[in-house]
C-alpha positions, 0 to 999 in steps of 0.5 A: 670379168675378174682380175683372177680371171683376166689372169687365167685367160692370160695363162691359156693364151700363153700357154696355147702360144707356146705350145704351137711355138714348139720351142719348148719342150711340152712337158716344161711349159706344163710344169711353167703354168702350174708354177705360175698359177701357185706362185699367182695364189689361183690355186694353192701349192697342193690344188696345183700338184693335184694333177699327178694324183690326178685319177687321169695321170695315175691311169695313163700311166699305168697303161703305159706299163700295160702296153710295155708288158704286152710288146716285150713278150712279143705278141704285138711282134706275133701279130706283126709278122703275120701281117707281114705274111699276109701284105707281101701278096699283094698292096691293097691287101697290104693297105687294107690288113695294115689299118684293120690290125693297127686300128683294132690294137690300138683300141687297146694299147697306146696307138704311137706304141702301135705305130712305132712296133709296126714301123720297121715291118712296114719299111720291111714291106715296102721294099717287098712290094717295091713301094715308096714307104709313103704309101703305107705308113700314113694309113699305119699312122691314121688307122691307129688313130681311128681305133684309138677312139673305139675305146676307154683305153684307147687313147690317154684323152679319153681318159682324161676326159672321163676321169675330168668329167668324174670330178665335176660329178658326171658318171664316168664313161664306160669301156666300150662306150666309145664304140658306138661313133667310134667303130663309125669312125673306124670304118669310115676313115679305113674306107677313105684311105683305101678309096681316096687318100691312098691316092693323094699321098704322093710316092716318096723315092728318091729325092731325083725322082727315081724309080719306085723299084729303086727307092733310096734315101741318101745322106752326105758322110766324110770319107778319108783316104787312108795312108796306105789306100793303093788309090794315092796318085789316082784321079777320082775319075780313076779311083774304086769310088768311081765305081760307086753310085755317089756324088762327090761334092767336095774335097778337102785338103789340109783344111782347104776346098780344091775348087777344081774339077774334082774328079780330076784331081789326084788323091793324097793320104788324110784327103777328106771327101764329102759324098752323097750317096744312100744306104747302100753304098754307103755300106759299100764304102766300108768295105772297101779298103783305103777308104774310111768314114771320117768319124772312125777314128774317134771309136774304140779299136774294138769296133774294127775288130768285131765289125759294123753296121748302117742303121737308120734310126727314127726319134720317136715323140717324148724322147730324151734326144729332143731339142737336143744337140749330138754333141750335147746327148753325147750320142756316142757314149750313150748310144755307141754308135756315130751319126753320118747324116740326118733327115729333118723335116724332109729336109737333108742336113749336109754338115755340122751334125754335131751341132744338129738340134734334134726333134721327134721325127728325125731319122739318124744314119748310125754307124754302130758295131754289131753286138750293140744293135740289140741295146740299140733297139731297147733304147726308148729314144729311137725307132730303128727302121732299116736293120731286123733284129732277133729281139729277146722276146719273152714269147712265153709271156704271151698268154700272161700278157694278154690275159692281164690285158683282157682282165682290166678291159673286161673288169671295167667294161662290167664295173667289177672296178674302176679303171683307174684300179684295174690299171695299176693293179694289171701293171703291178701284174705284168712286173710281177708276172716277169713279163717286163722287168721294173727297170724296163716299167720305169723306161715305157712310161712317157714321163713327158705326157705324165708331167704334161697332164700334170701340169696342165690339169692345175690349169683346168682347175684354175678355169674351173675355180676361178669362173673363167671356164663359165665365162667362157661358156657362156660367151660361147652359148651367147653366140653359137648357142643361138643356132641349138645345142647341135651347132655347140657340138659342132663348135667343140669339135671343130675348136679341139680339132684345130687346137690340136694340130697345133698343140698337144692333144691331151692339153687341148681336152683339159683346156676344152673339157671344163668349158664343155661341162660349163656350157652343158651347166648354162643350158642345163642339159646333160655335158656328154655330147660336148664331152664326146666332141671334144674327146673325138676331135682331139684325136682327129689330128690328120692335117699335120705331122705334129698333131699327133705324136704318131704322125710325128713318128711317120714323118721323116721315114715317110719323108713326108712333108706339111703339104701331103697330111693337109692334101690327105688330112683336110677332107678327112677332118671335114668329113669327122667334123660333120659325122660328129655334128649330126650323130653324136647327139643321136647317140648322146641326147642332150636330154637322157 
């Protein structure tokens, strides 16, 4: 081994570390490793910006503006609401409808955009079917991780990979090359959630373990007594809060805890009340008179006058709230709005919000006026779940949308062009065509995921170039190799599927993708089934809630925790690992 590649291996290990560290942010370590590996002189400063002229980097993209496109005209919402229509008939009907639609839409458009448009309607539907949100947003998250990988575009790893795998002189891979295990993995996935996994999800209410028809989520908020309140000289036990379905668990007076029964001690003006309770009563404390959330007085007198309102909100993957502070973002100039409680990681955050760091996953209960809750649902750092809102759509946008959609599929499914082309030319085509602004191109593309592949492709060159992917294949073939190139294909998919429940799924495919090519080279045979391993397993990410950006999504709505993706994920996981072990050799031939 040489001392460069000593060097790189060095730079995977740390870099895979720091990923699973989750401290932070993907995008920078990416950025971090491609610093390195310039200023170490392994790749020269234009071999190690490459990656964001990276065919890959360009696609992904330009399918973000794609599916930006098609959800601002509001077909995705079309498609939403009559699922909608269809599910409140009946759960499994429900279950069933929701992972076929998200599977098949996904096969076409990012599948955490398919996750995050559907999110609020299944909220809207649980509490139509008087359901935990549980039961329906793992299966909403799983099938459109199945349908990612029935196609190109699919998912972004499968671009990756193909466009990766051009590079080192293989063909590319086709539109619907994906289908043959795909659609496999569709239905076999559909058909486990609906017979089994649905069952080893675990229904998620009320933290007291109330009843499914009175499911809840609560959250500790600040109250003041007001100046004028009627209550002043009342006991809490006598007050209109006793009326309510809240826990008082503090009074504060003068900056001092009354540690007496506080339900019996008198109020007095400026006393500040520190309840739990949920959403709804929450609501009605606003409307009763004497009482205010604390957080009121640092708003505009507007607010008061025009009205507000609850919502909860889910911060999606990429945002720009992430490893952020509410203090730090300041949440209320950006947003307008104040935060009154958070979910994290199934936990309640029950003081100092402010200084709350936040991560993807999180839900926010923001108190808002109004007229800001439309700008509240085109802000790209949150998912809002509780509230509905008559989004301007560009409904007549719809058929334009869909046909740039169907023309960059159907153009290089034939091979009139490249994908890369058909994308930028369908995205230049959904700005031009009105159906999404430049302004809002600009918002839709997860620039985390664009820097993360470019940085991390500077480290897939260096392994390539430095001999440490063949290193490492060949140390691979030394041991696995033994047992056949099938027992190759199953170690590929069983590393990528374990590195990307730790890890990014993307930075997974560029760290395995040239060690696939690499050990096809030492044996001499053709790289594709290596290559299908490793772009299946990487979106095979069931186990965790940080695997996939979409179960990242799910987690704190669902109020899930690591236990349930494990319980529900591992024998999904097991299952793929030994369909893929066996099939995709018989669809992909070690010898063409």
């Amino acid at each position: 081994m040489t001392g460069e590649m000593f060097f790189v291996l060095a730079v995977v290990l740390v870099t895979v570390l720091l990923f699973a560290w989750e401290k932070l942010p993907v995008d920078l370590v990416s950025i971090m490793v491609m610093s390195a590996l310039i200023l170490s002189g392994v790749v020269s400063p234009g071999e190690g910006i490459s990656g964001f002229s990276h065919p890959a980097t360009v696609t992904v993209t330009a399918m973000f503006v794609l599916s930006g496109g098609l959800y601002r005209s509001g077909a995705v919402n079309f498609v939403g609401e009559a699922l909608l229509r269809i599910g409140r008939r009946n759960f499994w009907l429900a279950l069933l409808a929701l992972m076929l639609t998200a599977g098949t839409m996904s096969a076409f458009i990012n599948d955490t955009a398919v996750v995050a448009i559907f999110l609020p309607i299944v909220m809207g539907l649980s509490r139509d079917l008087k359901i935990s949100p549980s039961k329906l947003l793992m299966p909403l998250s799983f099938g459109a991780l199945f349908g990612g990988v029935c196609t190109l575009i699919g998912t972004s790893t499968n671009i990756l990979v193909s466009a990766i795998a051009v590079k080192s002189g293989a063909p590319a891979f086709g539109m619907f090359e994906f289908s043959k295990f795909g659609v496999i993995i569709l239905v076999t996935g559909i058909l486990y959630m609906f017979f089994i996994g649905v069952r080893l999800i675990p229904e998620r209410g009320g933290e007291n373990g109330m009843a499914l028809e009175d499911v809840r989520r609560e959250y500790q908020v600040e109250v003041t007594v007001d100046p004028d309140a009627e209550c002043i000289g009342e006991t809490l036990a006598r007050s209109e809060l006793a009326k309510l379905e809240i826990d008082i668990q503090e009074l504060i007076r003068d900056g001092i805890r009354v540690r007496l029964p506080v339900q019996d001690v008198p109020l007095k003006a400026n006393d500040l009340l520190r309840v739990r309770c949920d959403v709804d009563q929450v609501r009605k404390l606003l409307e009763m008179a004497g009482f205010s959330l604390r957080s009121k007085a640092h708003w505009h007198e507007t607010v008061e006058e025009e009205g507000t309102l609850l919502v909860e909100a889910v911060i999606g993957p990429n945002s720009r709230l992430e490893g952020k502070t509410l203090k730090d973002a300041r949440f209320r100039t950006l947003v307008g709005g104040t935060v009154h409680g958070i979910r994290h990681r199934g936990r309640l955050m029950l003081s100092r919000l402010e200084d709350t760091v936040l991560y993807p996953g999180d839900v926010l209960l923001i108190e808002m006026p109004t007229k800001l809750l439309e700008l509240l649902h085109g802000y790209q750092a949150f998912v809002v779940i509780s509230e509905a809102v008559s989004q301007d759509f560009r409904r007549k946008k719809i058929p334009v949308a869909i046909a740039i959609i169907a023309s960059v599929v159907v153009s290089a499914a034939i091979g009139l062009v490249p994908i890369l082309v058909g994308a930028v030319v369908g995205a230049v085509l959904m700005v031009l065509t009105g159906c999404l602004t430049l302004e809002e191109a600009y918002e839709v593309i997860q620039w985390k995921i664009v820097f993360l592949l470019g940085g991390v492709l500077a480290l897939g060159l260096a392994m390539e170039r430095t001999g440490t992917a063949l290193y490492l294949a060949n140390q691979l073939v030394a041991t696995v190799g033994v047992w056949g190139p099938i027992a190759l294909v199953s170690a590929f998919y069983l590393m990528t599927s374990v590195m990307t429940e730790i890890m990014s799924n993307n930075a997974t495919a560029a760290l395995l993708t040239p060690i696939a090519i690499a050990t096809a080279a030492a044996l001499n045979i053709d790289s594709r089934p290596f290559l299908m391993a490793v772009t299946y397993a990487a979106s095979a990410a069931f186990m965790t809630p940080v695997g996939y950006q979409s179960n990242t999504l799910i987690y704190g709505p669902g109020r899930y925790k690591y236990v349930d993706f494990l319980k529900v994920g591992t024998p999904l996981n097991l299952l793929f690992w030994l369909l893929a072990t066996f099939l995709i050799p018989v669809f992909w031939p070690f010898h063409p």
